[in-house]
C-alpha positions as CSV (number, residue, x, y, z in Angstrom):
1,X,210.9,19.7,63.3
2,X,213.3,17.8,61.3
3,X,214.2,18.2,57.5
4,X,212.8,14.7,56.2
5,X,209.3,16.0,58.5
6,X,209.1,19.1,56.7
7,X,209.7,17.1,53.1
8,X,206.5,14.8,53.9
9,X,204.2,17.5,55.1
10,X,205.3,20.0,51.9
11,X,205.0,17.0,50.2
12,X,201.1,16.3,51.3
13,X,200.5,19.7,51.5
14,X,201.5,20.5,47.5
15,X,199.9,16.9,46.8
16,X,196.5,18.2,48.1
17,X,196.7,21.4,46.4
18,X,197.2,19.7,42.8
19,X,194.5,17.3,43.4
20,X,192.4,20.1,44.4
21,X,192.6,21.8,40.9
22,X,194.0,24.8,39.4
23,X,194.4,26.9,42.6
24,X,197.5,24.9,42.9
25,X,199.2,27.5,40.6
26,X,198.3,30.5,43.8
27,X,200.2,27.9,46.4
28,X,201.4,29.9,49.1
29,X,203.8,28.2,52.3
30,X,202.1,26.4,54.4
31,X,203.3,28.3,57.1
32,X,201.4,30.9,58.2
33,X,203.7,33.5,59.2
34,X,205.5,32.7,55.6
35,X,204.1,34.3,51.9
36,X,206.6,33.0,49.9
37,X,205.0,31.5,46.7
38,X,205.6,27.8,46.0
39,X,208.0,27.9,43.3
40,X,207.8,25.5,39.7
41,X,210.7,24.0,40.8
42,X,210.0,23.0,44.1
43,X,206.8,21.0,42.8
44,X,209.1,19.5,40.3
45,X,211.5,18.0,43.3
46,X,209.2,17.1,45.4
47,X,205.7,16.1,43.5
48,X,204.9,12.5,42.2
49,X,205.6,12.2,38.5
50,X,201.3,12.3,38.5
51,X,201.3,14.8,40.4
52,X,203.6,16.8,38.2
53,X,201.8,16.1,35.4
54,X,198.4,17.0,37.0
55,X,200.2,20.5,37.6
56,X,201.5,21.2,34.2
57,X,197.4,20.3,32.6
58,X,196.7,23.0,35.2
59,X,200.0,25.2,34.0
60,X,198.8,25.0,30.4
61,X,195.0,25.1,30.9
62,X,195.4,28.6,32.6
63,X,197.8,30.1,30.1
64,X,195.8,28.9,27.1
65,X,192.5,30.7,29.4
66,X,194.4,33.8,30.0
67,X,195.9,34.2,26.1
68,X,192.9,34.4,24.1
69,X,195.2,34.0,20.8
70,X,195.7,30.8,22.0
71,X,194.0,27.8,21.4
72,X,194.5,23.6,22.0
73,X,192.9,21.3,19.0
74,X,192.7,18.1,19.2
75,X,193.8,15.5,16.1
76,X,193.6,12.3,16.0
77,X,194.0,11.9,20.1
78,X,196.9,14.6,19.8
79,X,196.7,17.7,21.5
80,X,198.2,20.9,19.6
81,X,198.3,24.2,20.5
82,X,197.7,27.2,17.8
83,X,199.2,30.4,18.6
């Protein structure tokens, strides 16, 4: 399989994940004899700029749902966090 193959099926493959919902964050290689985790960075060079964005709403949702000192608020359509 070629290079530019395997760039359009990771890149279906980690667009179907985001789209998906949060379990995006758990994405393994598609490959099954591979359990290398997808990386940040590798959604950041290969995702849509929607697509990236969809994944950092699921990035922050889970931190702000795992740190329970954490908290978003929203003002006047802004979204802050309060630590």
């Amino acid at each position: 399989m070629s290079y530019f193959s395997l760039f359009f099926l990771f890149l279906g493959y980690i667009a179907t994940a985001i789209n998906d919902g949060p379990g995006c964050l758990l994405l393994r290689c598609p490959d099954a004899s591979c359990s290398a985790a997808v990386c940040h960075d590798l959604i950041n060079n290969v995702a849509s700029k929607e697509d990236k964005e969809k994944y950092d709403r699921h990035f922050l949702r889970s931190y702000i749902e795992c740190n329970k000192k954490v908290r978003m608020v929203e003002v006047s359509s802004i979204k802050i966090l309060i630590i």
